[in-house]
N, C-alpha and C positions, 0 to 999 in steps of 0.2 A: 465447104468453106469458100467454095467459087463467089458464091452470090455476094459474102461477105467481104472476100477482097476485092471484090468488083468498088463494093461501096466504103472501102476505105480509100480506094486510086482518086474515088469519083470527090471525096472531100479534099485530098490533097491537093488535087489540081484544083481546084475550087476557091483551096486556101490563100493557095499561091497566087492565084491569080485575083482575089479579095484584095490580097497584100500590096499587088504591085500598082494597082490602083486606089489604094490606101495613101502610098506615096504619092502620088500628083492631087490630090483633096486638100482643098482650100477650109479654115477651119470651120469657116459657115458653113458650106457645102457638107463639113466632116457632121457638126451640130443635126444640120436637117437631116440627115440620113439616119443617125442614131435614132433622135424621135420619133422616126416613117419603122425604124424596123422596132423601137423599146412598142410601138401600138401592136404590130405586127405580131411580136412576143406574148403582148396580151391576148389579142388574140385564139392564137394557139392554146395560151393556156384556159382561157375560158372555155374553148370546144372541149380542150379535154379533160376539166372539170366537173361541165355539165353533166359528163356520163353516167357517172355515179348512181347506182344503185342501193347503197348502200353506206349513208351519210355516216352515221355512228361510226364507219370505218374508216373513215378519210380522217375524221378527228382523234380515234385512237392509231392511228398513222401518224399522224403528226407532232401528236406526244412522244410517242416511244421513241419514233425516229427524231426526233428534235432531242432527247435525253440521251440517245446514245451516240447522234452527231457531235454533241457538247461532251458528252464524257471522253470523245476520241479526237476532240478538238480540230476537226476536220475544219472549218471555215478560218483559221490561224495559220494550219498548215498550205491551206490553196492561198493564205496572202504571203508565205514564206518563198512555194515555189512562185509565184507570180514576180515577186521581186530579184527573184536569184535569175527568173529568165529576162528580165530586164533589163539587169546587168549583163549577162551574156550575151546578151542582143543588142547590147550597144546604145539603150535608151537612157534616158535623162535618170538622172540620181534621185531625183524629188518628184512629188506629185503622186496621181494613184497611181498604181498600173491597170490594164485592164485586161492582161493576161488570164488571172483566174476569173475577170468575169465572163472572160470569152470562151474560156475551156467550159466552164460550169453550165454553161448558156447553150453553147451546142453538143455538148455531151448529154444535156436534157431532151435536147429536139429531137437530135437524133437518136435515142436510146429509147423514149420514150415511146408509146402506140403501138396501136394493134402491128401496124407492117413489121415495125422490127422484130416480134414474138412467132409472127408467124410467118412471117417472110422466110426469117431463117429456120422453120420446123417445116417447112415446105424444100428448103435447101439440104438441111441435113436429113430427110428419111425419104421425099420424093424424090431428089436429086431435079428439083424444080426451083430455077432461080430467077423466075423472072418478077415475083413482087420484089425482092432484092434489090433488082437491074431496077426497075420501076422507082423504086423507094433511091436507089444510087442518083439518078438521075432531079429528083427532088431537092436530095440532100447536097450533092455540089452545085444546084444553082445556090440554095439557102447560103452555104459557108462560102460563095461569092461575097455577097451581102454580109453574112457576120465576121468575114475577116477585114472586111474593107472597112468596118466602122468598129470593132474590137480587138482588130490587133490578129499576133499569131497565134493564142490559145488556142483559137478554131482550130486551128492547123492539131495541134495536141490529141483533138476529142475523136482521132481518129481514130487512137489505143483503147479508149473504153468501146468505142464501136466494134474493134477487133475483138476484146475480150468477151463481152458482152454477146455480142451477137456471134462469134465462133462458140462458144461453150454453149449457147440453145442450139446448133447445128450439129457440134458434137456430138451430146448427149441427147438428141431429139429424141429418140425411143424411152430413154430413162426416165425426163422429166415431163415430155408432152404428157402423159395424165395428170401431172400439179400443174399445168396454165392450160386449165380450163375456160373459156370465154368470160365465166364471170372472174376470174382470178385475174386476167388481162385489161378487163373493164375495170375494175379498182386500181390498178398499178399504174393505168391511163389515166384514172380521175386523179389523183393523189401526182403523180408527174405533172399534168394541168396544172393542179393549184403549184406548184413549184415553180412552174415556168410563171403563170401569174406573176409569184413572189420579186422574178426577173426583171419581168415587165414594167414594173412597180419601180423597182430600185433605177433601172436606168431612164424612166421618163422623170421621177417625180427626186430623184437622188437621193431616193432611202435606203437606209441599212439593215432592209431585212436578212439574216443568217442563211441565205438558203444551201448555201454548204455546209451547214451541221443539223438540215435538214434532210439531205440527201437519204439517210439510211430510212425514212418514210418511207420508199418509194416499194420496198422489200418487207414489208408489212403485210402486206395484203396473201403474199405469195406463202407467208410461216403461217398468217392466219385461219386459212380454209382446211388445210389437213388438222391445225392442234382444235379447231371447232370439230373436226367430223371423230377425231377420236376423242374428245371428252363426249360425242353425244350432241353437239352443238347443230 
């Protein structure tokens, strides 16, 4: 778990420090920055889209997980707490917030690819933490940048980085045979088109659901043992 708390300290101070120069951002200044990083989002998600081996899989990922995101009304529930922290935080009563789009956004970046799967199965069974440390060091310049133009959700997307990434370090003996390279290549292409969906919504200000898209991303990982034991 070292590697792993290394790289939640490494976004909090990140967060913090996005925030406090959030506060002196002028809102033109605030405008151009969102734009530089809503490209930037694409970015990201177009490399980790490309990857895909296996196209029929990203599109049955994105059904299921799009029909079980809706049946669990996940993207309702990220506008519910985004608003409750709003309030608690002291923000304006009206307008959007942009607390769940900034938890949703760097809970993608950072959760998503290769480092985070094998960073921490390198941390949990070799007791080797430096793609971690390396990946740390990425991920709190990034949540400089995504708190300063989204607010404190960044700050939030520290807990699924804990959860997430502790529990592949945990159980690194248990589950390293099911995240296989190709298993990790799918759950990166499919995260890709997610962050794209980001991308999207904060350059062009559309309403794609990508929080009741989220359980997509866990697709690919049910997919490859229920194919090897039908024979698939």
């Amino acid at each position: 778990m070292i590697g792993t708390l290394i790289n939640v300290v490494a976004i909090l101070i990140g967060s913090a420090i996005g925030l406090m120069l959030r506060r002196g951002m002028k809102p033109s200044l605030s405008d151009t920055v969102m734009q530089g990083l809503a490209l930037c989002t694409l970015l990201i998600g177009i490399r980790g889209a490309l990857q895909t081996e296996n196209l029929l899989l990203v599109i049955l990922s994105m059904v299921v997980g799009g029909v079980a995101g809706s049946l669990l009304d996940i993207g309702n529930k990220m506008d519910r707490l985004g608003a409750y922290a709003q309030r608690k935080l002291g923000g304006e009563g009206s307008g959007k917030s942009t607390f769940a789009e900034g938890f949703v956004t760097a809970s993608l970046v950072f959760c998503v690819g290769a480092m985070a799967v094998v960073g921490s199965l390198d941390s949990g069974i070799r007791g080797d933490h430096s793609t971690l440390v390396a990946k740390s060091i990425l991920d709190g310049v990034a949540s400089i940048v995504f708190a300063s133009a989204l607010g404190p959700g960044v700050m939030l997307s520290a807990l699924p980085v804990l959860v997430y990434q502790g529990a592949i370090s945990l159980l690194g003996n248990l589950i390293a045979p099911l995240l296989s390279q190709q298993v990790v290549l799918e759950m990166s292409a499919v995260g890709g088109l997610l962050i794209m969906g980001i991308g999207i919504n904060m350059l062009l200000h559309k309403d794609i659901q990508v929080a009741n898209l989220l359980p997509a991303i866990f697709v690919p990982f049910l997919y490859f043992p229920i194919a090897r034991l039908l024979g698939g």
